[in-house]
C-alpha positions in Angstrom: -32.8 57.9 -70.3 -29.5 59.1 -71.8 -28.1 60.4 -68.5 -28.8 56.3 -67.1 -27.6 55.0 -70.1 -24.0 56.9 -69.4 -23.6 55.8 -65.8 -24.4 52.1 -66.7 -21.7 52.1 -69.4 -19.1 53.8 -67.2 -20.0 51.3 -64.5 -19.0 48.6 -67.0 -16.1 50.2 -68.2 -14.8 50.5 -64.8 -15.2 46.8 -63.8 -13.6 46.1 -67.1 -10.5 48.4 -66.2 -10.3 46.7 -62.2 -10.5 43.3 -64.2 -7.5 44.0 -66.3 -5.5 45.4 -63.2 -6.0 42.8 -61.0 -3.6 39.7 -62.0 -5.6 36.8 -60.9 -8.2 37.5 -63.4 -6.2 36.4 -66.3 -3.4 34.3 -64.9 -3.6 30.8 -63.8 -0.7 30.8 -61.3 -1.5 34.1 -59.9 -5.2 32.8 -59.3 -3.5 30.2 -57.6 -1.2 32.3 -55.4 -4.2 34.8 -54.1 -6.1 31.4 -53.3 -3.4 29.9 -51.3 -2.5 33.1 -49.7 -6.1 33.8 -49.0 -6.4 30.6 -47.7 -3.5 31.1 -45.5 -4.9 34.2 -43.9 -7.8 32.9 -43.2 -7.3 29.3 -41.7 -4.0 27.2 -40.5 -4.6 25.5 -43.6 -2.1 25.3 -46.6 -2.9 24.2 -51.1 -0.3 21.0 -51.2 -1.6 20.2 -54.5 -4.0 21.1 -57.0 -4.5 21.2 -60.6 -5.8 23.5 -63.5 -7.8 26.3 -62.5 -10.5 28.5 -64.1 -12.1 32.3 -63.7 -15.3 32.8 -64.8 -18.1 35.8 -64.0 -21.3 34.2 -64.6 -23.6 33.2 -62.8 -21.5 35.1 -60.4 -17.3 35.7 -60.2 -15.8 32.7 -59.1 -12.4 30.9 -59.4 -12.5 27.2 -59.5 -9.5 24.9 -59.0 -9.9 21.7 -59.4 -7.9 18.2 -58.0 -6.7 20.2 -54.7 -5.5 19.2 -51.7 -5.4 20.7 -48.2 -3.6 20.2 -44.6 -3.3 22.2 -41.9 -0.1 22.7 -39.8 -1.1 21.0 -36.8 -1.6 17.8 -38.8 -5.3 17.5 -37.3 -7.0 17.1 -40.7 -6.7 16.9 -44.1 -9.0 17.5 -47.0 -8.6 16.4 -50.7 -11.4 17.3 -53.4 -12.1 17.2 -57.1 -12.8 21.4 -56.9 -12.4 23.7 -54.6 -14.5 26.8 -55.9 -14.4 30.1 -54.3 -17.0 32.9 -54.7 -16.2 35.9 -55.1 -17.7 39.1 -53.5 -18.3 42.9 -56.2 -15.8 44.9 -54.1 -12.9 42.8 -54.6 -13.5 43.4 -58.7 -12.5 47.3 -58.0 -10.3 47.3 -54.9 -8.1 44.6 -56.8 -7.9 42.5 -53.4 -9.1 39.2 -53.1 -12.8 38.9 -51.1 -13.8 35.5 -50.3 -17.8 35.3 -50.1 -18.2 31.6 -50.5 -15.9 28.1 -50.5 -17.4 25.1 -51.9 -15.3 21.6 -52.1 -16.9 19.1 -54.6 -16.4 15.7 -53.6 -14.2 16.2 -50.7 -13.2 13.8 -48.5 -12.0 15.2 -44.9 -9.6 13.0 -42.9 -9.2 13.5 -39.2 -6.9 12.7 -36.6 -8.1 13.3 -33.0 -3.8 12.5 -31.6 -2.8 15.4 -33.5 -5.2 18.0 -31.4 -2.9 20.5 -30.0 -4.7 24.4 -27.8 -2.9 27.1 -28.5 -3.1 31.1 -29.8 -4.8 29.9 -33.0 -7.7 28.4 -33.6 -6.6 24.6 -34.3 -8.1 23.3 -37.5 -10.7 26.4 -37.6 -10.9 29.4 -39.9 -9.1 32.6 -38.1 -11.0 34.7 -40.5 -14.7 34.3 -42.3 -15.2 33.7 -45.9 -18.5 33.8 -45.5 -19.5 30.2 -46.2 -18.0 27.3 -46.9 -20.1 24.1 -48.7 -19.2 20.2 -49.1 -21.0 18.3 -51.8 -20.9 14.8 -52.0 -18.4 15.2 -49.5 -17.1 12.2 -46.9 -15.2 12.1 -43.4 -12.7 9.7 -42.4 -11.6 9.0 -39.2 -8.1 8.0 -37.8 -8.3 6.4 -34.4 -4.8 5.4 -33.8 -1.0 6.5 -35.3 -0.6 4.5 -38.4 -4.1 3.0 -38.4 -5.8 3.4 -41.8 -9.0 5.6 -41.3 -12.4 4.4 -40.8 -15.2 5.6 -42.8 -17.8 7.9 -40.5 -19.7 9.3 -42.9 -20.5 9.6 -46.5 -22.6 11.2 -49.1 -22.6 14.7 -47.1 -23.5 17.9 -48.0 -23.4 20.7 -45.0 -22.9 24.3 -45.4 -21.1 26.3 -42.7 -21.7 29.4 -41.6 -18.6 31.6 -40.3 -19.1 35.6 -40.3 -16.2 36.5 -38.4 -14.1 34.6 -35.6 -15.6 35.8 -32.8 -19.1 35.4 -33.9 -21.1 32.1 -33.8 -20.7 29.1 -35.8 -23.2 27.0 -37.2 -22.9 23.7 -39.8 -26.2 22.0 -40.9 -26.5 19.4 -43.7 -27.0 15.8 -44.2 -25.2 12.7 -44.6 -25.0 9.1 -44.3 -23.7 7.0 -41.4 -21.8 3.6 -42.4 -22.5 2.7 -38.9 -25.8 2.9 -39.2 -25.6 -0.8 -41.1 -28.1 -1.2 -44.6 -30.1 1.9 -42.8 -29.1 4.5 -45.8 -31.4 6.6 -45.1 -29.8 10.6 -44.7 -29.1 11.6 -41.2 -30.2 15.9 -40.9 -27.6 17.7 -38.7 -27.5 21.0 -37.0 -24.6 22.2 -35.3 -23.9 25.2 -33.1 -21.3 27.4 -31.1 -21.8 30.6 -29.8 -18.0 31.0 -28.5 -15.8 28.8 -30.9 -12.9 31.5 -30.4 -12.8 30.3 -26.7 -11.9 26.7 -27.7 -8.7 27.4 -28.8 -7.7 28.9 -24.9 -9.5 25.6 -23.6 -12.4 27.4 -22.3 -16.3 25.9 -22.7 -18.3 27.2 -25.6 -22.3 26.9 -25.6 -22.7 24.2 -28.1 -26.3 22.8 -29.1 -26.5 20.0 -31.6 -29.6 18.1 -33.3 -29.5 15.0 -35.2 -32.8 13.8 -36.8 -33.3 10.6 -38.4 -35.1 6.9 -38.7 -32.3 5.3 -36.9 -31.3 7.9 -34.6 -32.7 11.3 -33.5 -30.2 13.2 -31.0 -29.9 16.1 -29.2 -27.1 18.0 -27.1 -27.3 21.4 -25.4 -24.8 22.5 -23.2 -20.9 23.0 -23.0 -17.7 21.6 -24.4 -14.2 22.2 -24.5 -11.4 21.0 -25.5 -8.8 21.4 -22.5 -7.8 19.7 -20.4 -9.2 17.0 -22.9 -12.2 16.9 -25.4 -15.5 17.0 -23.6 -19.1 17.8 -23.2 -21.8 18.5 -20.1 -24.9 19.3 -20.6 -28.6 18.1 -21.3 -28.7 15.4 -23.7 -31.5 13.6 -25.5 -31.8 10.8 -27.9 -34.4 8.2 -29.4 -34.0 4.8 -31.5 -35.6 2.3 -32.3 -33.0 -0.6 -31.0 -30.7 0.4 -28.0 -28.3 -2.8 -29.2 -27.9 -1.6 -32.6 -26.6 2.2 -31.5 -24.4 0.5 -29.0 -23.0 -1.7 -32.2 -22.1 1.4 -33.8 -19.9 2.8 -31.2 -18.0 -0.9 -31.1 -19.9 -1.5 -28.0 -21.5 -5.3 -27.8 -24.0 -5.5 -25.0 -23.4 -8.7 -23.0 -26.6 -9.2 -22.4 -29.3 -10.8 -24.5 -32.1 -8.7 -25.9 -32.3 -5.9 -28.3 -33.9 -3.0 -26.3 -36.4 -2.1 -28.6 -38.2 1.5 -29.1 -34.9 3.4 -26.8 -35.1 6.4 -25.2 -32.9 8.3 -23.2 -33.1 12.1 -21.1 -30.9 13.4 -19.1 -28.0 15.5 -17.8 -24.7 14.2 -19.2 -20.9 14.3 -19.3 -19.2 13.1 -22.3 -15.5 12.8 -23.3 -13.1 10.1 -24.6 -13.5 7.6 -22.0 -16.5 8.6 -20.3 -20.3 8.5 -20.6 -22.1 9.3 -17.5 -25.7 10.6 -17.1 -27.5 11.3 -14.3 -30.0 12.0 -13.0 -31.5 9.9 -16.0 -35.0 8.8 -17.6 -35.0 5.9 -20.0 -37.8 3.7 -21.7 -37.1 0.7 -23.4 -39.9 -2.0 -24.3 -42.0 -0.2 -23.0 -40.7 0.1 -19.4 -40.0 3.2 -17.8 -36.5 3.8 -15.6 -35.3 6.4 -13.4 -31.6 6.5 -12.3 -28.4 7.2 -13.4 -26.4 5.3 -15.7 -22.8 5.4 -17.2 -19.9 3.8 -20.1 -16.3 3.8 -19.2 -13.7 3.0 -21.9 -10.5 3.6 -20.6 -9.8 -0.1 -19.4 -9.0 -3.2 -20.9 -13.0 -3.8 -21.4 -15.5 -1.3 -21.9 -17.5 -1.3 -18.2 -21.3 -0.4 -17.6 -22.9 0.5 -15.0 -26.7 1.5 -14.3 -28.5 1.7 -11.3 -32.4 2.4 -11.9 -35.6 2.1 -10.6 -39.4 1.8 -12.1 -42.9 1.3 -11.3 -44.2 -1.6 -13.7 -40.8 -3.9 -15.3 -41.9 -6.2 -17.9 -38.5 -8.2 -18.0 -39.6 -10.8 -21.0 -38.3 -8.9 -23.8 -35.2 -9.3 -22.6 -35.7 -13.2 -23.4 -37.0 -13.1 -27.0 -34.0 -14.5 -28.7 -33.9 -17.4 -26.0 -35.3 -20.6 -27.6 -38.6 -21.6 -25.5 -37.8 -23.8 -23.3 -40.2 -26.2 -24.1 -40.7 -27.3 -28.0 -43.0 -30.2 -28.7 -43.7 -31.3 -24.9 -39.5 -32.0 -24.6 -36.9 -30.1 -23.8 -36.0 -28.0 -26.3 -32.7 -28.5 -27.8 -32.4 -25.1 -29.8 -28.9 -23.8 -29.0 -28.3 -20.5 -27.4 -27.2 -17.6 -29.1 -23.4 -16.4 -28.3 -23.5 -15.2 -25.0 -20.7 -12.1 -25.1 -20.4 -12.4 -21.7 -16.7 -10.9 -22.2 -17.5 -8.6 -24.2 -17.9 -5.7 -21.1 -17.7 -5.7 -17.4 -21.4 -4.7 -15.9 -22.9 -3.2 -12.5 -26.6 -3.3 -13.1 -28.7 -2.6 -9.9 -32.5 -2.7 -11.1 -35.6 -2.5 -8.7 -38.9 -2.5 -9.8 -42.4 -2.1 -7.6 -43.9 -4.9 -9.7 -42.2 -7.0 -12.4 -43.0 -9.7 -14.8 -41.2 -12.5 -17.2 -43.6 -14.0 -19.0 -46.5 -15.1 -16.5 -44.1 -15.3 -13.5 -45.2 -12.1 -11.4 -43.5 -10.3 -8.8 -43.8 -7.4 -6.3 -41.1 -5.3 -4.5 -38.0 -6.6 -6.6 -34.8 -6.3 -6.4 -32.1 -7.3 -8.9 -28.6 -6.9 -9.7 -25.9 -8.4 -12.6 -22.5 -8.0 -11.9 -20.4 -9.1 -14.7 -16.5 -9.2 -14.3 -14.1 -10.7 -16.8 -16.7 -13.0 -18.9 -18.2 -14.0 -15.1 -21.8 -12.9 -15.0 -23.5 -13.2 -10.9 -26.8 -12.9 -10.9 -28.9 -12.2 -7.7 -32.7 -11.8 -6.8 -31.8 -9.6 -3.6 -35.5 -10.1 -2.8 -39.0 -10.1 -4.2 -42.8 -10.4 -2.9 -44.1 -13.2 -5.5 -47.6 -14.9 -4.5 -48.0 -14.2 -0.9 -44.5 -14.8 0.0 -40.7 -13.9 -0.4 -38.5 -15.2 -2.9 -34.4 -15.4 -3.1 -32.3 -16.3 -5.9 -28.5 -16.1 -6.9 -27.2 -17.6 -9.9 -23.3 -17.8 -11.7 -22.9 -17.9 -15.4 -19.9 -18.3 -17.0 -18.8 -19.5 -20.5 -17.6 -23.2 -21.5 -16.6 -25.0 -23.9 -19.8 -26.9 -23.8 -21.9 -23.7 -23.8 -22.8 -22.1 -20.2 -21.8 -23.0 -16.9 -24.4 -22.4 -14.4 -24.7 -23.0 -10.6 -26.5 -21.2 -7.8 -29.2 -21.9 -5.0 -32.4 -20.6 -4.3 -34.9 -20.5 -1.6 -39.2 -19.2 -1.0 -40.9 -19.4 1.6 -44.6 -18.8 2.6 -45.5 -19.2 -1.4 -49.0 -19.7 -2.3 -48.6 -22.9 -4.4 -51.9 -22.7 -6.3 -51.2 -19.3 -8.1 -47.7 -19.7 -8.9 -48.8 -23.5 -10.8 -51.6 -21.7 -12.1 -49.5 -18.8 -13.4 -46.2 -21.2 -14.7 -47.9 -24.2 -15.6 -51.4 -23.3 -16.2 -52.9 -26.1 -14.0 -53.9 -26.5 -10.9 -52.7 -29.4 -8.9 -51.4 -29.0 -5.7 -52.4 -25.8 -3.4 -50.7 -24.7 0.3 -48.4 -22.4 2.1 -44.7 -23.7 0.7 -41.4 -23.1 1.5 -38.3 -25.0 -0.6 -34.5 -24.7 -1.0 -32.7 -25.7 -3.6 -28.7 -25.6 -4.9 -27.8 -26.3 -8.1 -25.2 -26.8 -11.0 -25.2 -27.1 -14.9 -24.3 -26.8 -18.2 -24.5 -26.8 -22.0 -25.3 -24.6 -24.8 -29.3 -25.5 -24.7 -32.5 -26.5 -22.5 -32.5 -30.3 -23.6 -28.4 -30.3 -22.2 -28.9 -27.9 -19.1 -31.4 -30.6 -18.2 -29.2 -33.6 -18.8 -26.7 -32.2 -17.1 -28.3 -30.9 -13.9 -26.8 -32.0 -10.4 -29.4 -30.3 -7.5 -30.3 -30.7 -4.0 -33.1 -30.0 -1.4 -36.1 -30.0 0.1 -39.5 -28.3 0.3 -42.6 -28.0 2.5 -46.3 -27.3 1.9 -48.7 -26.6 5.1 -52.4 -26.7 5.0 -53.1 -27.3 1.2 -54.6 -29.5 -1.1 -53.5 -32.2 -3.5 -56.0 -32.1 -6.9 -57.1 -35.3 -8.9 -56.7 -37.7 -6.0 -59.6 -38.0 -3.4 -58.4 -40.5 -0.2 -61.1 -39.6 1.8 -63.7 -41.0 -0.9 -61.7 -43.9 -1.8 -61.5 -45.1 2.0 -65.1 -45.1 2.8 -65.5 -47.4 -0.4 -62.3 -49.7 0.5 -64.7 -50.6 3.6 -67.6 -51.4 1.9 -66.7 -51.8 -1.7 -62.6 -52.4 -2.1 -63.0 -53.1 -5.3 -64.6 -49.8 -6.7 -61.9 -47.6 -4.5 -59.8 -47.7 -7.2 -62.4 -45.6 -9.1 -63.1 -42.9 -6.3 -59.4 -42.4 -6.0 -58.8 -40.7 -9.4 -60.8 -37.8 -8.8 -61.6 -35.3 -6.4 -58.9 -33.7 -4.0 -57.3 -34.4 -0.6 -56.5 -32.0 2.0 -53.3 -32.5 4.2 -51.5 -30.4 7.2 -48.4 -31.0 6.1 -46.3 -32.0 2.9 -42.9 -32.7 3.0 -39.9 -34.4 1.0 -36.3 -34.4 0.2 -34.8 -34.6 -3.7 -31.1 -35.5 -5.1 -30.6 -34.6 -8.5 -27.6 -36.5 -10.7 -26.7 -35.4 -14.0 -30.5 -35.5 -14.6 -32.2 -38.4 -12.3 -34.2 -37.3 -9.8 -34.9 -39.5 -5.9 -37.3 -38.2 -4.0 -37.2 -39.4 -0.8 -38.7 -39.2 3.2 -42.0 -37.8 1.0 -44.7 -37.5 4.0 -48.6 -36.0 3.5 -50.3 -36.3 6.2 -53.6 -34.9 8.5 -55.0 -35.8 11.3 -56.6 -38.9 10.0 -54.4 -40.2 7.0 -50.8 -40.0 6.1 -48.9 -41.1 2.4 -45.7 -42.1 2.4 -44.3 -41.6 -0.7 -41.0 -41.9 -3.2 -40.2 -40.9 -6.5 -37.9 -41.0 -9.9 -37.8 -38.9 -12.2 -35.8 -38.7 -15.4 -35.3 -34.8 -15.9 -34.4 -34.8 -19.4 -37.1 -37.1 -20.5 -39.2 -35.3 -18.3 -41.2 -38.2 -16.6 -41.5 -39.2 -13.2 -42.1 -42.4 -11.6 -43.8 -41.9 -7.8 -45.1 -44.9 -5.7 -47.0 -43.9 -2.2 -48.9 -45.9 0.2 -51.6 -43.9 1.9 -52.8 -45.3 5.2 -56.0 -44.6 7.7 -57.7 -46.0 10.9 -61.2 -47.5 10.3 -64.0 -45.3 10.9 -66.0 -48.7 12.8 -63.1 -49.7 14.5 -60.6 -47.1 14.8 -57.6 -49.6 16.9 -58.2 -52.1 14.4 -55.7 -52.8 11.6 -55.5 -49.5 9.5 -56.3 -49.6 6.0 -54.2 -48.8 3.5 -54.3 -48.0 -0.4 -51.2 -48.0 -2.5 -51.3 -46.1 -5.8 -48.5 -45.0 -8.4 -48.2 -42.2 -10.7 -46.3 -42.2 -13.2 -45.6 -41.3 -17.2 -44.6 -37.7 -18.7 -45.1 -34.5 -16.5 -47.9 -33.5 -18.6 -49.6 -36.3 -18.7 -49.0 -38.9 -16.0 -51.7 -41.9 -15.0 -52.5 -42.5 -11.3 -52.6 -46.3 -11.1 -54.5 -47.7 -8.1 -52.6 -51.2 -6.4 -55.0 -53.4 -8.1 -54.2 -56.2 -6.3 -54.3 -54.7 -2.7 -57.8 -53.9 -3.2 -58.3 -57.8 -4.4 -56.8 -58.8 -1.4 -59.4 -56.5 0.7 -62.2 -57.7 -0.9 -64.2 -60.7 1.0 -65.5 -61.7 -2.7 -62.3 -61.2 -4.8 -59.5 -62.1 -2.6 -60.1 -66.0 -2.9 -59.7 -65.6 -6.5 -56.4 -65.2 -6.2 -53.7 -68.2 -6.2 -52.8 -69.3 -3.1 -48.7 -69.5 -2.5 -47.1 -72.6 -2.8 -46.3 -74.2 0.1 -42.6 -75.1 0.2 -41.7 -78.8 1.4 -40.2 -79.0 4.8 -36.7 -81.0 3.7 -36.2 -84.4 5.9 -32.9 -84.9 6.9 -31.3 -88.4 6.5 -28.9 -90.0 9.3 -25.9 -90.5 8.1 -25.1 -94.0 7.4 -23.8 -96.5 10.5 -20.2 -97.8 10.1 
């Protein structure tokens, strides 16, 4: 016990002695001089400032300096902290020398400038030598985009560890912070970083780099290569999940132009990345709940940031898209909600989407095709093609942005649509059935549905073969005009009539609808028929005259009933011409007045001179 006893106190004694003899143990300024030169050594980085400092051996020898400032030469960051404390390793208590084991800055904050990033012999910015680790508590990051911009705040409330063994070796930084740019989402953002060949960054060759970031707003992940020469950049797999595609745009200062938020947004795929490029392809991506295929990319070196996408997916629900968009009908009218900012200037856009089926709202669609090309706040819509209820459909619309809200023209055009299931499916009745065909150009404006409608100039023309008109049965109401005229009025409102052919021209004016040259006819019966319509009111005003040959005495005079419709789309009231059926019954029509007779005038001779 003795023998121990001796070697333990001449281990003590001896640490006591190397204390003593080395200089920074006791003296404030030469504590300060081994950490700057030490610092020196092991990093481009100099001490500009600091204040008091302190040695101490429990809980395990450490020198702690506190208010201290650092730069490094190439001006590409700078760090200033309320302590820098540095660990220090056993060996360096007997060899007199200095041995850094661990850094850790209290409160630092770390200001970077991207401009001042210069590749040369040393490692830019990066320690040349390992101290083991270095730690940031409470630590934040600044960022300075441009010369003589103040920085912007990228992250806050930090604490990450990195892990340095010597230059060559790997690096690896892992911690936790918060993202200002994530908005009132303060919940801590876990990062791992890590590069197997940081010493080849420096001579602008790639380093393997994989980084993980895992969080409720945002969970990332890179794997691949990045350099630094000939300028900052990244390829390489790439992964990433959040819940709003929108909102991650925001925090990069990119505003999507169009509406929607992109909810639950995914993204896989091979990837380069640098300062003015974002390209990935090929690429998967889900968002509301569609599935995309394609390849997709961001470029920022123009005057506007520019997107383009070109993708592809089985099952495309598009309505999402159109949540924020008022309805356009509120309370049986118009509605005259106004439309949220449209940022169509905010980026350029080439989106080419196709989808094998595709839906907005109960509108259905098969074999689509659709692009958006925006250019300089001018957004061109176009429905390249699409299979929609037995037939083909083509659209093309222009938006741009007006004082008055939107400015909107285009034309459109169907042919060989099944009438029945596309009113069944958009207005969820069932009032006219056929084969139809229809074109249609248009222009408009204003800043909601009640002014777009208000505002509407159109023109065209449409044709249904071999269909059915609902709530109106001719057929029924002729065989009573024979016998009964007076109950055909009755028959008329229900039932259906069938027809060959149903055609008719329209001419739209800021609003007011003329139908005109309307024609239904079959082989037995034709209506002639006309129309108003008030398009923001939304009511319509149609007069026909439907006309047959007598079943007894087919070359006899035809007979004819004339009926109106008219009132609100929703609910307009088919009004029989009361008094034409008077006039065809043998009981009722001498009932009626009989016209005045108007005098024959007599003519005087002028008088005899």
């Amino acid at each position: 016990m003795k023998f121990n006893i001796r070697w333990v106190l001449a281990a003590v004694v001896a640490a006591l002695v190397a204390l003593a003899a080395a200089p920074w143990t006791v003296s404030q300024s030469a504590q300060i001089d081994a950490i700057e030169r030490a610092i020196k050594s092991a990093s481009n980085a100099r001490l500009v400032s600091h204040g008091r400092s302190v040695f101490a051996m429990l809980p395990r020898p450490h020198i702690r300096i506190y208010d201290v400032s650092l730069d490094f030469d190439d001006g590409l960051a700078a760090v200033a902290a309320s302590s820098l404390r540095v660990d220090l390793g056993l060996t360096g208590l007997f060899t007199r020398r200095l041995d850094l084991a661990r850094v850790t800055l209290a409160d630092a904050v770390v200001t970077l400038d991207p401009s001042r990033l210069t590749l040369g012999a040393g490692v830019p910015g990066l320690l040349r030598t390992a101290p083991g680790d270095i730690e940031v508590t409470n630590g934040r990051a600044l960022l300075r985009r441009g010369a003589g911009e103040s920085p912007d705040l990228i992250a806050e409330l930090c604490e990450a560890r990195l892990e340095f063994s010597r230059a060559s070796a790997p690096v690896s930084l892992t911690g936790h912070c918060v993202l200002p740019m994530l908005g009132d989402d303060r919940a801590p953002i876990r990062f791992a970083l890590w590069a197997a060949k940081p010493a080849n960054l420096p001579r602008g060759e790639e380093s393997p780099i994989t980084l993980r970031a895992d969080g409720e707003a945002l969970q990332l992940s890179m794997n691949g290569a990045f350099a630094l020469a000939p300028k900052p950049h990244f390829r390489g797999r790439i992964a990433g999940v959040a819940p709003s595609l929108r909102q991650v745009t925001q925090w990069f200062g990119l505003t999507l132009p169009l509406p929607g938020h992109y909810r639950n947004f995914s993204i896989k795929g091979d990837a380069t990345l640098d300062q003015s490029l974002f390209s990935i392809a090929p690429v998967a991506i889900t968002v509301d709940g569609n599935s995309l295929d394609g390849a997709a990319s961001v470029r920022l070196d123009g005057q506007r940031p520019v997107i383009a996408a070109t993708l592809a997916g089985s099952d495309v629900n598009l309505g999402p898209m159109f949540e924020n968009v008022p309805a356009p009908i509120s309370g049986g009218q118009w509605s005259r909600d106004n439309f949220m900012p449209s940022h169509l200037g905010a980026a350029d856009l080439d989106l080419r989407l196709s989808a094998s089926h595709a839906r907005l709202g109960d509108f259905q669609a098969d074999n689509v095709a659709v692009s958006a090309i925006l250019k300089n706040g001018r957004l061109d819509l176009s429905l390249a093609e699409a299979s929609a209820y037995s037939g083909l459909a083509h659209a093309r619309a222009i938006i741009a942005e007006s004082p008055d809200g939107l400015d909107v023209r285009g034309s459109a055009s169907a042919e060989k649509i099944d009438v029945a299931a596309l009113f069944w499916d958009v207005f969820r009745r069932q009032s006219l059935s056929g084969s139809a065909r229809a074109n249609v150009s248009f222009e408009t404006g204003g800043d909601s549905f009640y002014n777009l409608a208000s505002r509407l100039d159109a023109r065209g023309d449409f044709t249904v073969e071999s269909g059915e008109i609902y709530g109106i049965d001719l057929g029924l109401a002729f065989r009573r005009l024979e016998r009964q005229p007076l109950s055909a009025g009755v028959e008329l409102r229900s039932g259906r009539t069938s027809f060959d052919h149903l055609s008719a021209k329209f001419n739209i004016v800021q609003g007011q609808a003329e139908v005109e040259d309307g024609l239904a006819r079959d082989d037995h019966t034709s209506v002639a028929f006309s129309a108003r319509a008030q398009i923001p009111d939304r009511t319509v005003d149609l007069h026909a005259i439907a006309t047959r040959a007598p079943a007894a005495a087919p070359e006899g005079k035809p007979l004819q009933i004339g009926f109106a419709l008219s009132g609100g789309w929703d609910d307009a009231a088919l009004t029989p011409d009361a008094l034409g059926l008077i006039r065809r019954s043998d009981a009722a029509a001498p009932l009626l007045p009989k016209p005045a007779l108007t005098p024959t005038p007599t003519t005087t001779p002028p008088p005899q001179n």
